[in-house]
C-alpha positions in Angstrom: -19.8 -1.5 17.1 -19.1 2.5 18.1 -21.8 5.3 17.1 -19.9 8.9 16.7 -20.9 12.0 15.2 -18.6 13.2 12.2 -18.9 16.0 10.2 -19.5 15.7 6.7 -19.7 17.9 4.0 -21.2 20.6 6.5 -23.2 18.4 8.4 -23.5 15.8 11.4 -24.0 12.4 10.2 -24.1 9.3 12.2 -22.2 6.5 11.6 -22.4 3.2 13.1 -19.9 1.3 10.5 -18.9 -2.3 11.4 -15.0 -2.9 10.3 -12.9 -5.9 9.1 -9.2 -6.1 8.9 -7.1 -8.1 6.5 -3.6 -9.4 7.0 -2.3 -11.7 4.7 1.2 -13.2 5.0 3.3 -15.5 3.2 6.8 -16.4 4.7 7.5 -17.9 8.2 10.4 -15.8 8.7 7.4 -13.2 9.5 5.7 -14.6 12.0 6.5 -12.7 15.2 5.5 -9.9 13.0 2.8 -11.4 12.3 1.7 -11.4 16.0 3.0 -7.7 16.8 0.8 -6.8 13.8 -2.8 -8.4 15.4 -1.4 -7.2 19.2 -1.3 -3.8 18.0 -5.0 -3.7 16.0 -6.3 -5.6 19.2 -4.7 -2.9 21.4 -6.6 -0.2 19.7 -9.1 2.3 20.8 -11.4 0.7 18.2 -11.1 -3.3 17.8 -12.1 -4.8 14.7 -15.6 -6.6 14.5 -13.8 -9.3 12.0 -10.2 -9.7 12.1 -8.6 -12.1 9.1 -5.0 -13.5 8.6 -4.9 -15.0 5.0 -2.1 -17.2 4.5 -0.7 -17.4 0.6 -0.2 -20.8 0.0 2.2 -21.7 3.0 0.7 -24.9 4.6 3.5 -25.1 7.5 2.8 -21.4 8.1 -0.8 -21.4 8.5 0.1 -24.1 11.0 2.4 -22.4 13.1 0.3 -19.7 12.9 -3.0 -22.0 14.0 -1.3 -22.3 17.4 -0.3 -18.6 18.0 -3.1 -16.6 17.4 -5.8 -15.9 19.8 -8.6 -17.5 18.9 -11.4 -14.8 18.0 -8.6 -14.1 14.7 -9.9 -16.0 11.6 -7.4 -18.2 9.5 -7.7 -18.6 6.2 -5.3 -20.2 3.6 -5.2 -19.6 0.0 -4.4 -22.7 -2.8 -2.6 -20.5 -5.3 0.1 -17.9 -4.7 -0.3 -14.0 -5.1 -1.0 -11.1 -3.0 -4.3 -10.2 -4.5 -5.8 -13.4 -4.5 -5.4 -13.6 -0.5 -6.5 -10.2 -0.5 -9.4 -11.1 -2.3 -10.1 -14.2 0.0 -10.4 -12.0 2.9 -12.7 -9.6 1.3 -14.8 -12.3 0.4 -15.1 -14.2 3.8 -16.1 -11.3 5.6 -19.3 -8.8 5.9 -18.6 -5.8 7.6 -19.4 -2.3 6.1 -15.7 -1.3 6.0 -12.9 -4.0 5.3 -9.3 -2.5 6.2 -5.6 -4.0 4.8 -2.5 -3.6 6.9 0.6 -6.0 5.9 2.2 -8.6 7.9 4.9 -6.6 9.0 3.0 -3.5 9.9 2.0 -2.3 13.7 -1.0 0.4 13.5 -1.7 3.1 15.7 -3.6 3.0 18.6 -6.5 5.0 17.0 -5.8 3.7 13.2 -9.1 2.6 13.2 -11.2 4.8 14.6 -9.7 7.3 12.5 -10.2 4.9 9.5 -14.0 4.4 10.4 -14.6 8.6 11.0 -13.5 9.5 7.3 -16.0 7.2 6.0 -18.7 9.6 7.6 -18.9 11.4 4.5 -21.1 8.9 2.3 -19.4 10.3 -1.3 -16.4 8.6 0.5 -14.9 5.0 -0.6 -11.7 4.3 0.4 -9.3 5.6 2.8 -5.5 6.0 3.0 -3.1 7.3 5.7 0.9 7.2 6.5 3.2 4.6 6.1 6.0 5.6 8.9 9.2 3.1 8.0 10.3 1.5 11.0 13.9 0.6 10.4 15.9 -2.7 11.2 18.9 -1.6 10.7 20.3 1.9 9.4 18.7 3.5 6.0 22.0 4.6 5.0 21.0 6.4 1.5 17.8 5.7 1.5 16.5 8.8 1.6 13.1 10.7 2.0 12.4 10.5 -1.7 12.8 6.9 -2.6 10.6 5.6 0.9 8.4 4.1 -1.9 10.6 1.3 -2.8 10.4 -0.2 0.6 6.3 0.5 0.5 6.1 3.9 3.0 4.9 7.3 2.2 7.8 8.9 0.5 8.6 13.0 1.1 5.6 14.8 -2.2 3.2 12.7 -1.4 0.3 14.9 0.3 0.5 15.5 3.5 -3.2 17.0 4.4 -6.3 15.8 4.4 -7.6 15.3 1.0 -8.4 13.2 -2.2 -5.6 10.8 -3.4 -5.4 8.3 -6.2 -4.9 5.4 -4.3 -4.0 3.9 -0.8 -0.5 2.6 0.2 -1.1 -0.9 0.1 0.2 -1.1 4.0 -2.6 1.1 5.0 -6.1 1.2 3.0 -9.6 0.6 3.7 -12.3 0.2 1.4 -16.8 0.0 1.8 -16.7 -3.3 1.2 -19.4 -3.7 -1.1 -18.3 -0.9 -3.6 -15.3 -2.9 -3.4 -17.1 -6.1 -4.7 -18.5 -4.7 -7.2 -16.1 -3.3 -9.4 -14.2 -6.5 -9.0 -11.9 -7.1 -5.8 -8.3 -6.4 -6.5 -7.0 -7.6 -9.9 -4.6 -10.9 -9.7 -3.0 -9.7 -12.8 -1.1 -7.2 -10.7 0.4 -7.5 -7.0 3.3 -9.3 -5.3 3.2 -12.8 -6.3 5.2 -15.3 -4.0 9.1 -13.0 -4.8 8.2 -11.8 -7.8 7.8 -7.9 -6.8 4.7 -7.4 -9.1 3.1 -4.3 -7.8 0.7 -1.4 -8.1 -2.1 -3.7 -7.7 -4.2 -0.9 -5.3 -3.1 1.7 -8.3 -4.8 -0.3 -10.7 -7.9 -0.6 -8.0 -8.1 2.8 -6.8 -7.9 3.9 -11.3 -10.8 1.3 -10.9 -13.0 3.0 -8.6 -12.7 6.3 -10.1 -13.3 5.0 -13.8 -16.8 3.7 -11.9 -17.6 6.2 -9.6 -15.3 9.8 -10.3 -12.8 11.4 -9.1 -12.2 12.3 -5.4 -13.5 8.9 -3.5 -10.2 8.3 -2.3 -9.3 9.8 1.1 -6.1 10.3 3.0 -6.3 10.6 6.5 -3.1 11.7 8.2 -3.8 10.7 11.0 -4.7 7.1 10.4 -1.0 5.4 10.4 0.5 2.6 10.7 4.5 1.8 11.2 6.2 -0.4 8.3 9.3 -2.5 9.3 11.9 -2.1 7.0 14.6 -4.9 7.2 18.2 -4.0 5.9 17.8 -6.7 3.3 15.5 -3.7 1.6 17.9 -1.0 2.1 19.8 -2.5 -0.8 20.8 -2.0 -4.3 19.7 -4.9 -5.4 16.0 -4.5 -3.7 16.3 -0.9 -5.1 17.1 -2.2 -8.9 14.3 -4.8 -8.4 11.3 -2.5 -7.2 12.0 0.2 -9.5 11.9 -2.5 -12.5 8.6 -3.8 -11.3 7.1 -0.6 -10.5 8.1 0.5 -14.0 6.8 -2.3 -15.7 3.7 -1.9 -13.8 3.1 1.8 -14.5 3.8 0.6 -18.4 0.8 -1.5 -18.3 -1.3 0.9 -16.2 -0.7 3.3 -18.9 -1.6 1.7 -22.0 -4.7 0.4 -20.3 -6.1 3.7 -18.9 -4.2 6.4 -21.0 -2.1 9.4 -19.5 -4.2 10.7 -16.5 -3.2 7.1 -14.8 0.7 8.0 -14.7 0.4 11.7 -14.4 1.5 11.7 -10.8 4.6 9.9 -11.0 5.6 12.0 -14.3 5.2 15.2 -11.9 7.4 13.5 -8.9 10.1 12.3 -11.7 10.5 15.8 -12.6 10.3 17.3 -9.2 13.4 14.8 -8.3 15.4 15.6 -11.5 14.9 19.4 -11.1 15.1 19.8 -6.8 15.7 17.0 -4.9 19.0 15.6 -6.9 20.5 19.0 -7.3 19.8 19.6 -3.2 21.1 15.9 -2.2 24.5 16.7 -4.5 24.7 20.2 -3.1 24.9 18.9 0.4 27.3 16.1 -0.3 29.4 18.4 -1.7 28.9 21.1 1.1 29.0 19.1 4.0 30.9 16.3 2.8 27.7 14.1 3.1 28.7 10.8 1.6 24.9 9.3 2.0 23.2 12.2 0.6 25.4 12.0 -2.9 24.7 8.3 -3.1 21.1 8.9 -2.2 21.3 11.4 -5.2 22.3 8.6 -7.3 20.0 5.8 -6.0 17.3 8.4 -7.6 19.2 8.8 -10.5 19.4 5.1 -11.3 15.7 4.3 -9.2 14.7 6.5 -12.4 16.6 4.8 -15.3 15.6 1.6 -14.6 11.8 2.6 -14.0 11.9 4.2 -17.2 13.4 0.6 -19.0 10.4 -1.4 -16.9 7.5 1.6 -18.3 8.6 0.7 -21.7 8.9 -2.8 -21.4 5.3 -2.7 -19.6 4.3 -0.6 -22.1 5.4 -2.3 -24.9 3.6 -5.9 -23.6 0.2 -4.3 -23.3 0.6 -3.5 -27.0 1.1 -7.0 -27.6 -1.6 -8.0 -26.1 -3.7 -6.0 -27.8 -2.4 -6.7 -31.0 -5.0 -9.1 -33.3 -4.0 -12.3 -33.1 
């Protein structure tokens, strides 16, 4: 456990936080990523007190993995399938002040951590967030700035300074663990569950938190980032038509649940795209001949058709739900 001095809200505070990281992983295909991902937050300048790997319901996994990992890493292995619910399984077998997430296929920087740890100085402070940097397996093509979301990295209008956010990237977040606990752990309702791309599960938490505690416990720290791979599998159409239609449908339910504000942000960025970044992207195909940039202008385009279809159809199932029976 390290003792530093931060600054915090005008004054020195000390902070002697103890810190547990998360990883939870599901396919074997991931498994050298796996052990990049623990290398790197072993490698740090600050080494977790607890470090988990939660497998989601992959026995033959959590065997491989058994034999791989050093052996101060804790294995856990969940029964039934879904994102949260490992998360949640990892948040519960640990005890440190601060529990961290990275995913499987994530490397952190050599001072994530400590950077992590230093924000939560500031006791109004109860979660943290930093950059998601894409880390490419092949070329982006048209994927441009704008749509890094779909492949789950910070995406060009999302803040860049210090300051208060809505939620954490999933990739990248860390939470006081008990504050976590008791508004409820991460809802299974929402998240990835097995390929189902169910999503916006740390939206629906980080809405949580604020609904309990106010606005402006969420902190993004720029320089607490961690490096996503991005396989070409993702730099698809097909992945493209499949996130957007999950994140819509997700935003849908998020919306009837807790009204306007919890939407407001991606209602802004929809019109920033439609109004700058399209009309730029098209103006420089056309200019410089840029074939990538006019389809990445049209990957928006349809990224936003068919996350408008998935917001209704979200929508329109929370109504049901709430309908008398």
């Amino acid at each position: 456990m390290v003792t530093s001095i931060v600054p915090a809200r005008g004054r020195a505070e000390p902070v002697g936080l103890t810190a547990a990281v998360v990883v939870c992983t599901s396919s074997r295909r991931r498994v050298a990523l796996v052990c990049d991902c623990i290398d790197a937050l072993l490698a740090g300048d600050r080494k977790p007190d607890e470090l988990i790997v939660v497998v989601d319901n992959n026995r033959s996994l959590a065997s491989e993995l058994a034999g791989l990992l050093p052996c101060d890493v804790r294995l856990l292995e969940t029964r039934r399938q879904g994102l949260s619910g490992a998360r949640n399984l990892g948040l519960a077998a640990c005890r440190a002040d601060v529990v961290a997430f990275v995913d499987d296929d994530a490397t952190v920087d050599v001072r994530w951590l400590s950077t992590t740890l230093a924000a939560f100085a500031d006791p109004h402070i109860l979660a943290v967030g930093g950059p998601v940097v894409p880390r490419w397996g092949g070329e982006r093509r048209w994927m441009c700035d704008a749509l890094l979301w779909v492949v789950g990295c910070t995406y060009s209008g999302h803040r860049e300074d210090a300051g208060p956010i809505r939620n954490p990237i999933g990739c990248n977040m860390a939470f006081r663990r008990r504050e976590l606990v008791a508004v409820g752990s991460f809802a299974t309702s929402f998240g990835k569950r097995g390929n189902a791309l169910q999503t916006c599960d740390e939206t629906e938490l980080g809405l949580r938190l604020e609904r309990a505690h106010g606005a402006g416990r969420i902190r993004y720290v720029p320089e607490a980032r961690v490096h996503h791979f991005v396989p070409t599998t993702r730099v698809s159409w097909r992945h493209l038509i499949r996130r957007s239609l999950a994140e819509g449908i997700a935003k849908g339910r998020l919306q009837r649940i807790y009204s306007l504000p919890a939407v407001g942000p991606e209602r802004s960025y929809a019109r920033l795209l439609v109004t700058a970044t399209v009309p730029r992207l098209l103006l420089d195909g056309v200019r410089r001949g840029d074939r990538q940039s006019a389809l990445g202008a049209g990957a928006i385009l349809a990224s936003l058709l068919v996350t408008a279809a998935g917001f209704a159809g979200g929508l329109a199932r929370e109504r049901r739900r709430d309908a008398p029976q």
